[in-house]
N, C-alpha and C positions, 0 to 999 in steps of 0.2 A: 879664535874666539871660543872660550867656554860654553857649554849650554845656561850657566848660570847664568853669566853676563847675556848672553841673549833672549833669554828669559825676563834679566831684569829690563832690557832696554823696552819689549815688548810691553811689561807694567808700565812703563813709564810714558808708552806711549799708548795705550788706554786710557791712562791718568788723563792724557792732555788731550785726547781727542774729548772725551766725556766732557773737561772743563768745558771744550768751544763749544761743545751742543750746549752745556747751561748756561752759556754767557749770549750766545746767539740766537737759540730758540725759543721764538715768545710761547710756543704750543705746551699746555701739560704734559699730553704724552711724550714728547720728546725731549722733555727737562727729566723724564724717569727714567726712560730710556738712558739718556747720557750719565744720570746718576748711579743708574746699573751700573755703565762705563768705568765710570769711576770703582764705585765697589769693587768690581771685578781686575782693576788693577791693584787695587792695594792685597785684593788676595791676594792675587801672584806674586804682585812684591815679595807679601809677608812670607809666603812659601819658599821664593827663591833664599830671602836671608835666612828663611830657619835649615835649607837645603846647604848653603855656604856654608853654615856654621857647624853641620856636622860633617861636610867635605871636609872642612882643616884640622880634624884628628879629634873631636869632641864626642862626646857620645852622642846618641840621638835623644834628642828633645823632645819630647811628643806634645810639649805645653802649645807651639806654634803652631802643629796640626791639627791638633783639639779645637784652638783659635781662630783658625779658617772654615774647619769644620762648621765650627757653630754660629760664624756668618756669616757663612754662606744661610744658613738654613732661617736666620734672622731675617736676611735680604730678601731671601725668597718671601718670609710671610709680610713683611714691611713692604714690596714691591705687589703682591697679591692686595692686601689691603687697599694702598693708593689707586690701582686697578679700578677695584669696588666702588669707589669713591670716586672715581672719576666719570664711571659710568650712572653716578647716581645724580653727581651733577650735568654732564649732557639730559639724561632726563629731565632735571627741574629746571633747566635751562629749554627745553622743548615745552614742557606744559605750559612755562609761562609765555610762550611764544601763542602757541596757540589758543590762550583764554586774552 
């Protein structure tokens, strides 16, 4: 077994663990959580095919690493935000408890 193909099996089961957390967990945090999941398999995916494609005699692509690069860093502030928000609603979920 290739590193690639192991790598891709690996995506693939990120992929699918991530779905069951959003198909089964009623919690926010843990719908972002499993969403990360997700994210973070399609990078790898994405990595592994643009890593195939220059294993089979191509030149190196840097469009797919540019690609991941940059969401990765989208996910990071899109996961920070929902964060924010999440903490802002347990707050107004607490004040209104208490008034």
């Amino acid at each position: 077994m290739s590193p690639a193909t192991l790598f891709g099996i690996m995506a693939a089961g990120l992929i699918g663990i991530g779905l069951y957390g959003l198909i089964v967990h009623p919690g926010a945090l843990r719908k972002l959580l499993s969403f990360n999941l997700v994210g973070a398999g399609v990078f790898l995916l994405f990595g592994v095919a643009a890593q195939r494609g220059a294993g089979a005699g191509f030149t190196g692509d840097p469009v797919p690493q540019a690609l991941v690069i940059t969401g990765i860093v989208v996910a990071f502030a899109a996961s920070a935000l929902a964060v924010a928000l999440l903490l802002r609603l347990i707050e107004v979920e607490h004040e209104d408890d208490a008034s």
